[in-house]
N, C-alpha and C positions, 0 to 999 in steps of 0.2 A: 637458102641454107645458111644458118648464123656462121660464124667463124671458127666456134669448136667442133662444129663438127666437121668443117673444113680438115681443121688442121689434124683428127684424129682419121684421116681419109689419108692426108698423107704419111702422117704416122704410117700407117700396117703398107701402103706401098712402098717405102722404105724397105722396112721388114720383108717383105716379099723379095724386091732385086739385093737385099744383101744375103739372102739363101739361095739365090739362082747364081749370084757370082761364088760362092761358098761353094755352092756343087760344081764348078766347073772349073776352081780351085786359083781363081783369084784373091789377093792377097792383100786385103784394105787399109786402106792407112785413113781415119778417123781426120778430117778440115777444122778450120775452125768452129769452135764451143760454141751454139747458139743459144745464147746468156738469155733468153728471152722464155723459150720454148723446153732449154734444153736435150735438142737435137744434135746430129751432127749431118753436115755432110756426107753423105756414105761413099762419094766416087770414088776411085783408085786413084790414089794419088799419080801425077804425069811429070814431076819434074823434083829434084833434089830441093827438100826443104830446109830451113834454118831452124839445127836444135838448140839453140841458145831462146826460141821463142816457146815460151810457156806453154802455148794454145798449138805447137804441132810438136809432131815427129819424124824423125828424120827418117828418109828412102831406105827401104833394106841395101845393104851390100847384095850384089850378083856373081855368083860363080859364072866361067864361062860354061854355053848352051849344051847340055848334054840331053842328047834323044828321050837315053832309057831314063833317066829322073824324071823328065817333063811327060809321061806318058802317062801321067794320073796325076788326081788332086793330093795327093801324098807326097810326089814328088817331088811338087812346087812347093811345099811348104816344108819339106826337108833341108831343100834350095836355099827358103827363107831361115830357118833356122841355123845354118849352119853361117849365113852372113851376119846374122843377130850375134854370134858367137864371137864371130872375129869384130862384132864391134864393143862387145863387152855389155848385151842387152838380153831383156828376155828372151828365151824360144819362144814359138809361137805354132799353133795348129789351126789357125784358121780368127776368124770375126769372135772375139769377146771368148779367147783361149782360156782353157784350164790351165789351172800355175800346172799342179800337179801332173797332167797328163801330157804337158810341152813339154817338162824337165824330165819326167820318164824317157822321152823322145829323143831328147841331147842325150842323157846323159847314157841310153843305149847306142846312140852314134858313137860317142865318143871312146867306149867300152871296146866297141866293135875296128873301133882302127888299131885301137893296141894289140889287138887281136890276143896270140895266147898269156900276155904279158898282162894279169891279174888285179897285179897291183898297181902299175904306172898310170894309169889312165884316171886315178882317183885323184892326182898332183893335175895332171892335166885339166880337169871339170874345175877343180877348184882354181885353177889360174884362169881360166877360160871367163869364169864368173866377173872378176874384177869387181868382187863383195859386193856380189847383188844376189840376194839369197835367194830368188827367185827366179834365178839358174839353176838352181839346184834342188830336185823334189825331195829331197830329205829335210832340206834347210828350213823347217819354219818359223823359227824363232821364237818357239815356245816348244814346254817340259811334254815330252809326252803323255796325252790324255791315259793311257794305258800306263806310266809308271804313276802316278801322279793318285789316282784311282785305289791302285792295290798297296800304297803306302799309309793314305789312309784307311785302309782297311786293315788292315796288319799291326799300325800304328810303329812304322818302322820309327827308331832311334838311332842316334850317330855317334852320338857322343862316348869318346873313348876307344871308336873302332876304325878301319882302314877299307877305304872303297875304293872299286878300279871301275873307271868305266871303258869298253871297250871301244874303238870307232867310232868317237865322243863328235864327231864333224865341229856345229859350230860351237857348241859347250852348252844347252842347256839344260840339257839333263843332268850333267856334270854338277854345274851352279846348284839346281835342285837338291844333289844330294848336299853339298856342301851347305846350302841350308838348312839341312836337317839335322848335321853336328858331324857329318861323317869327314874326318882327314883324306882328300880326295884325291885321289890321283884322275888323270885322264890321259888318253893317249888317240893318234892315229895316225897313218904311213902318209900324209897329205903335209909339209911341214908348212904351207898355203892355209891351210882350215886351224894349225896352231895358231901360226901368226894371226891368222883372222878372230880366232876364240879370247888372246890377249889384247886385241883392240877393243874388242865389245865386252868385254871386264878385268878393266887395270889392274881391279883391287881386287879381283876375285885371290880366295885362298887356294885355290883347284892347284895342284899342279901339273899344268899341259905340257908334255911331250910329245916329241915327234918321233914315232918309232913302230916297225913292221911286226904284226904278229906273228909269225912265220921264222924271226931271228930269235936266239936265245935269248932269254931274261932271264938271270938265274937269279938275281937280288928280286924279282917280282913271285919266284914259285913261292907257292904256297904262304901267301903274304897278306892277304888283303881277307878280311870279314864279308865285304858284300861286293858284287863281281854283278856287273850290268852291262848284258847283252843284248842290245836293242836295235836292230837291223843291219848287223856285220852279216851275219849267215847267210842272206840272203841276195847277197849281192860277189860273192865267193863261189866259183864255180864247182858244179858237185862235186868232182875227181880232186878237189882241195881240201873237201869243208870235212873229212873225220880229220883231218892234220891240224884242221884252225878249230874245230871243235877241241882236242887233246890238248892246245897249247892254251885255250881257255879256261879249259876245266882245273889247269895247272894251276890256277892265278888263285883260285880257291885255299882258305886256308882250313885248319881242321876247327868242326863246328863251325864251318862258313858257309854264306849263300851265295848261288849264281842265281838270277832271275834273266831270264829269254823270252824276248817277245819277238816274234816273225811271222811274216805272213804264211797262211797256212794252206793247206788242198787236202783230197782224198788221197791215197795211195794210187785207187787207179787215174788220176786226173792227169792230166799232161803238166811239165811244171812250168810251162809257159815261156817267155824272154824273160829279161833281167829287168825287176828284183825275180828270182828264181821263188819259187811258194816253193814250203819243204813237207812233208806228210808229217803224221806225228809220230812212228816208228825214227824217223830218221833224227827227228829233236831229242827220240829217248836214248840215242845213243849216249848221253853223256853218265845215263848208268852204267854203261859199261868203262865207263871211265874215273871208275873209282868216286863216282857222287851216286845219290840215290833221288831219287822222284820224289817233289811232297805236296805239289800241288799242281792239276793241271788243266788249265781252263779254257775254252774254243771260245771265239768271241769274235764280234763286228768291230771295227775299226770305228774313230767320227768322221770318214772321211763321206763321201759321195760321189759316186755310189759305194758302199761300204765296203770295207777289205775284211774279208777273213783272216783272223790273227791268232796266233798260238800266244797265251803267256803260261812259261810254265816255270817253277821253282823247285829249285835244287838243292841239299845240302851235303858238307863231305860228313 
């Protein structure tokens, strides 16, 4: 038997024992780069490695032995996440994780310890990060494909008018509008994710604030031409969100837009863990708050497997 087909033999047996330790919810740590082959290693790593070497990574942190965590492959990889956390690293769910679906993971850990307290756990994810956006499943460092999309189709214009974006996290949607001509404000209750949006644009014109939606603005009522709501709602627990919906709808000026994009459900669908899916009755409450409906569109997400997302526009 030649040598490729050798090595394509142990190729797939590879693959085979890193889905047998996957289901049994071991936690792989990737050996040295086979520069030849481009393999790796797949055993579990056995002893504290050195992260200053390009070609490893370092041991998870271990919380002390609890029963009820370790009694499933979830468990342990909760385990692993939550030591990834305290080192300022990825989460992780398993062999060649989804960004998006680890940082779902954390960032409802983390939600979950603050318990009824809403808003402090959003300071917390962002400190936890140590500006590694990949902590964070909102963070991708790019405009969203859904604003980005119905701007060009609308042919939104800036210049001359006043934008607010809501729960801006690391600013790119922010920048976005700002380069479109819009005088841009931006804000969110994280003063972590400020600091972070002015390191990764010195020279942005945006102006980032740190500040709760929930406390008065009165210099923000009814101020701003175009108002971008793009994943605050859904991460705002329901018994909250007509109060942050009302204090949203405020920021609209007369003859202004709010645009909302969030993930969406049926009415009868359950709304899930956090991000919370909201129906479309519950997004249309902002008519009742003195805006009216003018466009409303149900749509897949780019992500994979796709999200169902509401975008829908408002004017006063």
């Amino acid at each position: 038997m030649d040598r490729v087909c050798l090595r394509r033999k142990r190729f797939e047996a590879n693959k085979k024992r890193r889905a047998n330790w996957i289901s049994r919810g071991v936690c792989l740590q990737p050996k040295r780069l086979n520069q030849n082959h481009g393999n790796c290693d797949t055993r579990p790593a056995r002893r504290q490695l050195d992260s200053t070497d390009r070609w490893w990574r370092p041991r998870l942190a271990r919380d002390p032995p609890d029963p009820a965590r370790n009694a499933t492959p979830a468990g342990r990889f909760d385990r692993a996440n939550a030591g990834l956390a305290r080192l300022g690293q990825v989460p992780i769910t398993g062999i060649g994780a989804v960004r998006t679906e680890s940082g779902l993971l954390y960032a409802r850990s983390v939600a979950q310890q603050w318990g009824p307290d809403h808003i402090g756990w959003f300071e917390a994810l962002y400190q936890s990060a140590h500006g590694n956006p990949r902590a964070i499943y909102w963070a991708t460092e790019r405009v969203s494909p859904l604003l980005v999309e119905w701007e060009r189709r609308v042919r939104l214009r800036g210049v001359g008018r006043r934008a607010l974006v809501i729960g801006c996290g690391i600013g790119d949607d922010a920048e976005e509008l700002a380069r479109t001509g819009f005088e841009t404000t931006a804000f969110d209750v994280s003063a972590s994710a400020i600091a972070w949006c002015k390191r990764r644009f010195p020279r942005s014109a945006v102006s980032y604030e740190v500040a709760n939606l929930f406390a008065p603005w009165f210099a923000w009522t009814r101020r701003f031409d175009f108002v971008l709501e793009s994943g605050t709602l859904e991460v705002i627990p329901q018994e909250e969100r007509r109060r942050a919906m009302s204090r949203m709808a405020e920021f609209v000026g007369v003859g202004g837009q709010l645009l909302v994009i969030t993930r969406g459900r049926e009415p009868a669908d359950h709304v899930g863990a956090l991000p919370w899916r909201l129906s479309a009755s519950e997004v249309r409450t902002f008519r009742n708050l003195g805006l009216r409906e003018v466009g409303f569109e149900d749509l897949r997400g780019p992500e994979t497997p796709a999200v169902r997302r509401f975008r829908v526009e408002f004017r006063r």
